[in-house]
N, C-alpha and C positions, 0 to 999 in steps of 0.2 A: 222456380225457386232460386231467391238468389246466393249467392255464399254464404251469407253471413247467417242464415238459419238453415244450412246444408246438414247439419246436426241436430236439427229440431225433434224433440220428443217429450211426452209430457214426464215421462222419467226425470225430465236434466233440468226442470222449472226449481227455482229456489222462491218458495214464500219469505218475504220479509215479517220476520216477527211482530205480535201487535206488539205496543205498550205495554211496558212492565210485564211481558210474557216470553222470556227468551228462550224460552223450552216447549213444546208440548206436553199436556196434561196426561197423566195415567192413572186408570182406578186404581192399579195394584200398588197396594204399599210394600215400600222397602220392606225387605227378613236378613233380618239382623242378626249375624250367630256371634257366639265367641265374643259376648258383652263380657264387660268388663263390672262386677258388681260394687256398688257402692252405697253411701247412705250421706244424705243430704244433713249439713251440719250446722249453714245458716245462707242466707238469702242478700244479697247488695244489688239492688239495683241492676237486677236480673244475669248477676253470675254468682254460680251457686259454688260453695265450698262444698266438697264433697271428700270424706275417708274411704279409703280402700281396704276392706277388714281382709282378702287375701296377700293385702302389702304391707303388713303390720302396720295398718291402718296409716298409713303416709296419705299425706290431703292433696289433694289437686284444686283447679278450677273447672270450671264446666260452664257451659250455656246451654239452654235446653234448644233440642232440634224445633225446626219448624213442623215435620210431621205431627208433634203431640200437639197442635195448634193451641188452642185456649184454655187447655188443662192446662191446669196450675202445680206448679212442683215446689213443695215445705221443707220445712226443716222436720225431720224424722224421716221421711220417705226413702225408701229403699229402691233405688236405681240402676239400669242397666246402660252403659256411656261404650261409644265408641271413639276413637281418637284418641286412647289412652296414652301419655308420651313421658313416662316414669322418672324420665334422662333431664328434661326442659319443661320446667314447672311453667314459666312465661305461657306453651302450647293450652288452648282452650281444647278441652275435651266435648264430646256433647251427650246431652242425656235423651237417651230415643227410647227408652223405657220404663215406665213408673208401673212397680210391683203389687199388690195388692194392698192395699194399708187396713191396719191393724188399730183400735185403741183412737178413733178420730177425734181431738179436740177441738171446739168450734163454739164458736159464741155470735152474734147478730151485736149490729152496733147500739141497736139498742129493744126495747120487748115489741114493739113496733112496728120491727122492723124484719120481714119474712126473710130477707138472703140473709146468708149464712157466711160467715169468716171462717176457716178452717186455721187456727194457728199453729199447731206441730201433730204430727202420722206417728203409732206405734211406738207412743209411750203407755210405757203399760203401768205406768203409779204418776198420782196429780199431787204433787208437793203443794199447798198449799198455805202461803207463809201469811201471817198476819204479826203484827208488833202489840203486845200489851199495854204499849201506852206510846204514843206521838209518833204516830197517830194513833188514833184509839180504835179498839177493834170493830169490824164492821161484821156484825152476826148474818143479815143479809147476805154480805159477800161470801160467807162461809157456808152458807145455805145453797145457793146459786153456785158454787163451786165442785158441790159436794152432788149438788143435781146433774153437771156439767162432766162430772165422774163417771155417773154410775150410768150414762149415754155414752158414753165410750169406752164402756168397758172397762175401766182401770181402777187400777185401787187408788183411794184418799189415803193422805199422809198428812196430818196438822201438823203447822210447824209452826211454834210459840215463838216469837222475840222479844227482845229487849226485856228478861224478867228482870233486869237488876231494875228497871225502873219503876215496876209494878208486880203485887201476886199475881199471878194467870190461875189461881186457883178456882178462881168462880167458873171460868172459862174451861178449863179442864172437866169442873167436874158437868160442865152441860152439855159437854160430848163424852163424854168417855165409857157411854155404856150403846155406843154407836157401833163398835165391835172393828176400830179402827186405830192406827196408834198415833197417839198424839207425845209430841217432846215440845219440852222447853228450854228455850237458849238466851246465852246474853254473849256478847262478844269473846269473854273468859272461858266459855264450856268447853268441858273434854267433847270432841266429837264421835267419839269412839261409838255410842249408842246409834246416832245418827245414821254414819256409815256404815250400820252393820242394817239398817232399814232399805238402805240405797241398793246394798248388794244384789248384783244381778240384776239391776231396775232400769231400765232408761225411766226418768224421773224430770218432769216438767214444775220446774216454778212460776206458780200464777199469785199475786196479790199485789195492790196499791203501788205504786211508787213510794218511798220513803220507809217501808218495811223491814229492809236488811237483806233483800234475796239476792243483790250483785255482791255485798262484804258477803254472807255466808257463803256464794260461790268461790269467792278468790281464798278463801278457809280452806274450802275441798277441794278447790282445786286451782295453787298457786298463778300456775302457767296462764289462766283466765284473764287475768290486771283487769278484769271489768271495774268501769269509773263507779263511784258509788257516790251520792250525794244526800242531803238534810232535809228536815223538813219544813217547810216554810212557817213562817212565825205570825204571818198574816193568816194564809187560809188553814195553818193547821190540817195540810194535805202537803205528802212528798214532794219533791221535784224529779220530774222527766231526768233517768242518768243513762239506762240500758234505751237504745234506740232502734235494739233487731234480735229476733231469736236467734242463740246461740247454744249448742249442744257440743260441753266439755267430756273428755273420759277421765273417768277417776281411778278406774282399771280396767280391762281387756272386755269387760264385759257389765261392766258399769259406767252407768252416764249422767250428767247432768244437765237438763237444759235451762238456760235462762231467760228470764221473756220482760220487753219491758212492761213497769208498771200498766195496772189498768184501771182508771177511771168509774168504767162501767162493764158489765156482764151480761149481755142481754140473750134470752134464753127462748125466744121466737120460736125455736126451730121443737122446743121442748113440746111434751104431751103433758097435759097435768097429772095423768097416771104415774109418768115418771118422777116430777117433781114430787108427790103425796112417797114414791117408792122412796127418796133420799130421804126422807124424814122415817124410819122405822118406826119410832115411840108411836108416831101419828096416824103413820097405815095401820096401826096393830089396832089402834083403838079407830078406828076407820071402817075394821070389820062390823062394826053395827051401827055405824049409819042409817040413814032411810035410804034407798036405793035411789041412783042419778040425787045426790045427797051435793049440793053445791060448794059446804062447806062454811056456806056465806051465812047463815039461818038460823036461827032459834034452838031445830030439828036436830042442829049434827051435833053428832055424840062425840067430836073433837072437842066441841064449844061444852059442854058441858063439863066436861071432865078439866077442862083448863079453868073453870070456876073456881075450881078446889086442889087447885096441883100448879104451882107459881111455874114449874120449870114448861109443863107443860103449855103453860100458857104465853109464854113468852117466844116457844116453839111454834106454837098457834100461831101466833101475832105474824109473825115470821111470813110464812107456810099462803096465810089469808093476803099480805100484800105482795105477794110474789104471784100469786093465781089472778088476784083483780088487775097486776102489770100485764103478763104476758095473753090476755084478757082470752083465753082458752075455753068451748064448751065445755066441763064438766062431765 
């Protein structure tokens, strides 16, 4: 043996790491104590603004760990981050824990279309803003919104715009025995009614671009300056102005989130049991159907009764192109 392996032992062998593996693997994951709790407030390009409700809610940054791999972290999500640095806002904190969510929002890009969008965790009320007139309201969207609700558990909120430009009266009165509260606003309104609906809610605004849901944000809540824009004069559809969810506090325990416009609502993910449940008038009268009753038919006791009842029947109308979209067995 000559000197230079006089110390030989397979103890003292150093392996050169593969490629891209500078560490060895372990099944055991990290345990994480003494998180730091937080709640996700909006999303850039994967660093997440998060409040601190044990730091009177003072906002950090975060990236989420690599541990949570391909789970995805929203705006509502309630988080547990390590690297908390309260002193040096610049310091990335990381989020290595996503809590149970509550109240799931989620829509599909379009009826179509099986995967799922998850847009904001643990709002427990669906603000739901439409404009009275320019753009003109879209009964569909409020159908689909209202179905979108009642799958996550939350409560509906109609929220009326722009009445200086039109009555919302027709519109009021063909929900309003929905057992849900509906207001109407024009840029002048006392909000007092409003915010007394909001209280205690974290509260999601979903409807159109060109609606009014970034001005009524910056209303409740100054501090927001969300861009707000018009509506186009060509397609008579808003323009793109809100480009990311964003969840304001309006007090210590009220919140508002704002989303941008949407387009479309696609409801994939939906049962048609629950879509016929968002419609009450229509499951009530649903109860005497023919059984496995398609809804599509001569037979159903929907379509009958819309013969002779306009509101109903416009509710029908509704109900019937929303079941041949998201083209569901019955």
């Amino acid at each position: 043996m000559t000197s230079s392996n006089k110390n030989f032992s397979e103890e003292s062998i150093r392996f050169r790491p593969q490629k891209n593996k500078s560490r060895p693997r372990t099944k055991d994951s990290p345990s994480y104590k003494n998180l730091t709790k937080g709640i996700v407030v909006t999303v850039d390009r994967g660093r997440f603004t998060v409040v601190l409700p044990d730091f009177e809610n003072k906002q950090i940054y975060a990236i989420k760990a690599r541990a949570l791999g391909r789970k995805g972290v929203v705006v509502g999500d309630r988080v547990g981050l390590t690297g908390v640095n309260l002193e040096r806002s610049e310091d990335l904190a990381r989020i290595v824990e996503i809590n149970e969510r509550k109240h799931i929002l989620r829509k599909s890009s379009d009826d179509s279309d099986s995967s799922e969008k998850i847009l904001v965790t643990n709002a427990s009320q669906i603000g739901i803003v439409v404009a009275i007139a320019n753009p003109e309201p879209q009964l569909r969207f409020i159908d689909r919104a209202l179905m979108a609700a009642l799958d996550a558990d939350a409560k509906p909120l109609l929220i009326i715009t722009k009445k200086d430009l039109a009555d919302p009266k027709w519109l009021i009165d063909l929900y309003q025995d929905f057992g849900f509260p509906i207001i109407a606003l024009d840029q002048n309104s006392d909000l007092s009614n409003l915010l007394e609906l909001l209280k205690d809610n974290w509260t999601v605004l979903i409807g159109a671009s060109g609606v009014g849901k970034s001005t009524l944000v910056n209303r409740l809540a100054p501090e927001a300056q969300r861009i707000t824009g018009e509506v186009s004069e060509v397609t008579g559809k808003g323009k793109h102005t809100s480009t990311n969810v964003y969840a304001f506090a309006i007090s210590e325990d009220t919140w508002i989130i704002d989303s941008p416009g949407l387009r479309s609502f696609g409801l994939a993910h939906l049962s048609n049991e629950t879509a016929l449940a968002a419609m009450p008038e229509l499951n009530q009268i649903a109860i005497d159907c023919p059984k496995s009753c398609t809804h599509q038919d001569q037979d159903c006791e929907i379509a009958r009764v819309a013969e002779r009842d306009e509101k109903i029947k416009i509710r029908f109308d509704s109900l019937k192109r929303i079941l041949q979209s998201i083209k569901s067995d019955y």
